[in-house]
Backbone as a printed PyTorch tensor [residue, N CA C, xyz], in Angstrom:
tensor([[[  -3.7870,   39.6380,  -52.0500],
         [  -2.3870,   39.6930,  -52.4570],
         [  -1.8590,   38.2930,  -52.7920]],

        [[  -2.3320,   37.3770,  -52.0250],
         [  -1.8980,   35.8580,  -52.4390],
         [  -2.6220,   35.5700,  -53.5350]],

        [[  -3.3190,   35.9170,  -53.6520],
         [  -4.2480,   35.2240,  -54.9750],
         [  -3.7930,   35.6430,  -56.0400]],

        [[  -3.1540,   36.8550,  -56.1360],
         [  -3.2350,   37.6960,  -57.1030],
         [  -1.0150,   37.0830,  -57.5550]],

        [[  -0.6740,   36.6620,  -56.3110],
         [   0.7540,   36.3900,  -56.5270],
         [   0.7040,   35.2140,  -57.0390]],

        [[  -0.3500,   34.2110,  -56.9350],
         [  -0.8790,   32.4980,  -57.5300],
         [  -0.8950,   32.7750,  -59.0510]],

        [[  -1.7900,   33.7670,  -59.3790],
         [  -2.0960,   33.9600,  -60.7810],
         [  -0.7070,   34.3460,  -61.9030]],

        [[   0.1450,   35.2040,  -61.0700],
         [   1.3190,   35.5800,  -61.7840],
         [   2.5680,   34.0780,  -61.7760]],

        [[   2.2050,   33.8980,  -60.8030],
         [   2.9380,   32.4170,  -60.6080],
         [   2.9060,   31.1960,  -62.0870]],

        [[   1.2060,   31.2450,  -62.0700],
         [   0.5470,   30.0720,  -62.5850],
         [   0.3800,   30.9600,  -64.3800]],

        [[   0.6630,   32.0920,  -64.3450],
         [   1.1370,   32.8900,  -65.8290],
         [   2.3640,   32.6540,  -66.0330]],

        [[   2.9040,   32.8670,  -65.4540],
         [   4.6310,   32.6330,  -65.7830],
         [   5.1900,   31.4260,  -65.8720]],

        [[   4.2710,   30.6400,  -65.2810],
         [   5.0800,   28.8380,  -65.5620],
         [   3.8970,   28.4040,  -66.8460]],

        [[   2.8940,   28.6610,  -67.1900],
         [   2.0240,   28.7620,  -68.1720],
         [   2.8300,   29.1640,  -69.5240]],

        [[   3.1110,   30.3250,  -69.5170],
         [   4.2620,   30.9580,  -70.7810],
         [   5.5020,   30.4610,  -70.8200]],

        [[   6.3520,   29.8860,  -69.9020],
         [   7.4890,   29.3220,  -70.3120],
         [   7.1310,   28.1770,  -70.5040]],

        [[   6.3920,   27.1770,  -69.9460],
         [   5.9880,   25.6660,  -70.6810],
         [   5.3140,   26.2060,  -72.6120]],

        [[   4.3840,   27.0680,  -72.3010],
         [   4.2900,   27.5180,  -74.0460],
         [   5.6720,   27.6570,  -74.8100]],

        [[   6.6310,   28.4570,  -74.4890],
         [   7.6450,   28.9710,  -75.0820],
         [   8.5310,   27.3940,  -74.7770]],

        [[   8.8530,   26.6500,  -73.8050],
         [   9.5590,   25.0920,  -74.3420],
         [   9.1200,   24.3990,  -75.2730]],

        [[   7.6180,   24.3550,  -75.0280],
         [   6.9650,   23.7190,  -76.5260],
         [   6.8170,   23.7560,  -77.3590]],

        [[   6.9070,   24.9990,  -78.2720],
         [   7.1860,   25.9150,  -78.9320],
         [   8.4680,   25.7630,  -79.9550]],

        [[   9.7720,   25.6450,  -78.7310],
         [  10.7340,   25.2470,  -79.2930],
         [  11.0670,   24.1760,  -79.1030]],

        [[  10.6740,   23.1400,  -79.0600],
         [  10.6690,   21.6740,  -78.8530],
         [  10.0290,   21.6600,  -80.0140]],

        [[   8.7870,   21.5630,  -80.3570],
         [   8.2010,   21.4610,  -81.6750],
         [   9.0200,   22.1600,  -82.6810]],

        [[   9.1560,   23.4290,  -82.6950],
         [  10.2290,   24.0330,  -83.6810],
         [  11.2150,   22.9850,  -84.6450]],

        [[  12.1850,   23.1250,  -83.3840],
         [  13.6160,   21.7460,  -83.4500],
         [  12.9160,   20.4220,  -84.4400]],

        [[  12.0590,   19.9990,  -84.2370],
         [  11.0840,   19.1120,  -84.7180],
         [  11.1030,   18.9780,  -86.0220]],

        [[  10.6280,   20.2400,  -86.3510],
         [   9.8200,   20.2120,  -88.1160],
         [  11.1230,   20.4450,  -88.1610]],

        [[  12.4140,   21.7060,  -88.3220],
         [  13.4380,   21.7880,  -88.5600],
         [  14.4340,   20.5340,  -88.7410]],

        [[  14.1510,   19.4910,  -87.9960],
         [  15.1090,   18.0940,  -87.9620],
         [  14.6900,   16.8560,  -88.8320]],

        [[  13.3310,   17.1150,  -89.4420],
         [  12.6460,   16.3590,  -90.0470],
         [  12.6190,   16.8570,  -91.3980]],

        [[  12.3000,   17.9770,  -91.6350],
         [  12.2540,   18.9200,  -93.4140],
         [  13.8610,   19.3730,  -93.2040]],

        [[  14.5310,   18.7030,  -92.2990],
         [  15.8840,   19.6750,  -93.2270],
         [  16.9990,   18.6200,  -93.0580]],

        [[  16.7080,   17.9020,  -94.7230],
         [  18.2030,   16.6580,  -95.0260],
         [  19.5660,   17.8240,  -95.4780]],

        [[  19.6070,   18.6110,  -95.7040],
         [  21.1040,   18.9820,  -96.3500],
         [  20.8540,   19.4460,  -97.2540]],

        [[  19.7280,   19.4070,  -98.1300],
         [  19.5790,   19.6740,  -99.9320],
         [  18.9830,   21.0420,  -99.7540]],

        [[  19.3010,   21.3600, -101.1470],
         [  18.7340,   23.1150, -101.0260],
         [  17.1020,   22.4380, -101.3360]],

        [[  16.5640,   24.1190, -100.5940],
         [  14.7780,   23.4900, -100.8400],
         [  14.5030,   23.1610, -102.2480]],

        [[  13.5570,   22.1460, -102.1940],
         [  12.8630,   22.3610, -103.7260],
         [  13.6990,   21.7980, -104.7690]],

        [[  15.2270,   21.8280, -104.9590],
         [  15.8720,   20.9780, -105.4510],
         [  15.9080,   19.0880, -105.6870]],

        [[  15.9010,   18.5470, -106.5220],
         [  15.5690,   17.3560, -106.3790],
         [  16.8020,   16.6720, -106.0860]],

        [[  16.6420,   15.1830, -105.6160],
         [  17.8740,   14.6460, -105.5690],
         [  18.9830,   14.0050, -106.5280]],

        [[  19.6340,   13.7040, -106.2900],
         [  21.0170,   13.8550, -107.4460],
         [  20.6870,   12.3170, -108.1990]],

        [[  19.9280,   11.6210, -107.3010],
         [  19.3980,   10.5250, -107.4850],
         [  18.4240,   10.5040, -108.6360]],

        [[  17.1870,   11.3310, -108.2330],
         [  15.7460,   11.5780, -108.8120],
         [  16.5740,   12.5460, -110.3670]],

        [[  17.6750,   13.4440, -110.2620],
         [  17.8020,   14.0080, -111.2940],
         [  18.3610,   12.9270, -112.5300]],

        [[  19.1210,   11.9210, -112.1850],
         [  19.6360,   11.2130, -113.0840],
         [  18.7010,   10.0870, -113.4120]],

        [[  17.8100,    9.7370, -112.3440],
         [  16.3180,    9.1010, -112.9490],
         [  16.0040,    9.3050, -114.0200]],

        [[  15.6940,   10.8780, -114.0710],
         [  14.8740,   11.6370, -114.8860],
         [  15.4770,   11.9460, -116.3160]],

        [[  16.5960,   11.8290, -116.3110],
         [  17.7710,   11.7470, -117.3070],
         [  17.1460,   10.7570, -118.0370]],

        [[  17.5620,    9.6060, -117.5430],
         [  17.5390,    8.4800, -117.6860],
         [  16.2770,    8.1140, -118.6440]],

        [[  15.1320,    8.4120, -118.2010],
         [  13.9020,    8.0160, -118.8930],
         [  13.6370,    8.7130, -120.1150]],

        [[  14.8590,   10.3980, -119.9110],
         [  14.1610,   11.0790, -121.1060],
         [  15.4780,   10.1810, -122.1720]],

        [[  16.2730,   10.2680, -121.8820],
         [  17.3770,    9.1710, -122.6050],
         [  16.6560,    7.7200, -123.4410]],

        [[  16.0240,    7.2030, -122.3150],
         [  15.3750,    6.2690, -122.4470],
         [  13.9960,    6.2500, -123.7830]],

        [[  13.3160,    7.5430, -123.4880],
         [  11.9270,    7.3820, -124.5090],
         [  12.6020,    7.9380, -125.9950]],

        [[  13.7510,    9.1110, -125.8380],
         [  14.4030,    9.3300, -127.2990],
         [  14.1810,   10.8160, -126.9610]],

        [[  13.5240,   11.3530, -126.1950],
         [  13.8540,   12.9470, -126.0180],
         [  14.6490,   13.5930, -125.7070]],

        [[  16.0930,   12.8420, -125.7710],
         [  17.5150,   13.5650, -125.4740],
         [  18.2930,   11.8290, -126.1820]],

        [[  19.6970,   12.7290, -126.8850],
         [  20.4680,   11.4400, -127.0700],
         [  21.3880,   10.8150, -126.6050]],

        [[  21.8560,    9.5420, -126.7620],
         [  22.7160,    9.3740, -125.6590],
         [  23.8600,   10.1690, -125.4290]],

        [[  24.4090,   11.3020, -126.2120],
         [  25.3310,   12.1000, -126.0090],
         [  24.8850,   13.3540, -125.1620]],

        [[  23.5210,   13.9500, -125.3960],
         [  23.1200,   14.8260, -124.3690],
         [  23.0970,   13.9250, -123.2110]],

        [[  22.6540,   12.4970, -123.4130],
         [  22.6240,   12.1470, -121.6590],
         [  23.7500,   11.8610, -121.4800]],

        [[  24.7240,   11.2770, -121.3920],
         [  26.0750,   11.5050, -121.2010],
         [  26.1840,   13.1610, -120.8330]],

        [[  26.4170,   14.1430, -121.4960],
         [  27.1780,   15.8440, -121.1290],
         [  26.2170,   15.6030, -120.0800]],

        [[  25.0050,   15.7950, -119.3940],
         [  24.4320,   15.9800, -118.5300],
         [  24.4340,   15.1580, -117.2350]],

        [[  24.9600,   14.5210, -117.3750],
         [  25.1910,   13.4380, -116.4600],
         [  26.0610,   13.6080, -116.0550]],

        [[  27.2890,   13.5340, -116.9290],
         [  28.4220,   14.3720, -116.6040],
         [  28.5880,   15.5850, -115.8160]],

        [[  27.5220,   16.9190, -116.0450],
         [  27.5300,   17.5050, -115.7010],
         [  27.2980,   17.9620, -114.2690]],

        [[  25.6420,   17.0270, -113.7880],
         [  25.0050,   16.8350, -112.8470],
         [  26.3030,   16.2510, -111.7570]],

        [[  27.1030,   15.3200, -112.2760],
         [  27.3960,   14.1340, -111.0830],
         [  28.9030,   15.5250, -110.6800]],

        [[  29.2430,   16.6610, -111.6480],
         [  30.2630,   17.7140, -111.1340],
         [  30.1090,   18.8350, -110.6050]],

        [[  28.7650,   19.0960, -110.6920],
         [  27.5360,   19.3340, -109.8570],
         [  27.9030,   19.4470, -108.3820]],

        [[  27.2140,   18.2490, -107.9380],
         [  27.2550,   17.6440, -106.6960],
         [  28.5320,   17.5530, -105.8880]],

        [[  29.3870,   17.5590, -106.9800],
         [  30.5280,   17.0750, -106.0680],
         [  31.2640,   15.4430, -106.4450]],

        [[  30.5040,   15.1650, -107.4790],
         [  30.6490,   13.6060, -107.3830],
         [  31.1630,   13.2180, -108.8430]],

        [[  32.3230,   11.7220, -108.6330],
         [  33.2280,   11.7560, -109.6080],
         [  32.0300,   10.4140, -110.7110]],

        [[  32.0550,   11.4630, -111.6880],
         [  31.2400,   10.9110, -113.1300],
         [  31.9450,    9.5980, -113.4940]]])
């Protein structure tokens, strides 16, 4: 009967140290992969980069990069 009450003992503090760690690690990846931005979306930063270069080589003109820029920075939230 003692042995058998050790084992349920040493199961049950076994599974709740699993289940803290568990969510300790969880919290983890969650606090590290999650800045604010929707997934997969790039940053408002990297988007006007990207503007920028196609502006830059001649594959958009400076008036498309302007409306888009424009657009992007009302977008976000942010005054163009």
């Amino acid at each position: 009967m003692k042995l058998d009450r050790l084992i349920n003992v040493r199961t049950t503090a076994l599974a709740l140290g699993l289940a803290a760690l568990t969510t300790i690690l969880s919290g983890c990846v969650v606090a590290v992969g999650n800045d604010g931005t929707k997934p997969g979306r790039p940053t408002l930063g990297q988007e006007l980069t990207d503007l920028k270069k196609a502006r830059d080589s001649g594959s958009i003109t400076a008036e498309e990069y302007e409306a888009q820029r424009h657009k992007l920075m009302e977008e976000r939230g942010k005054r163009p």
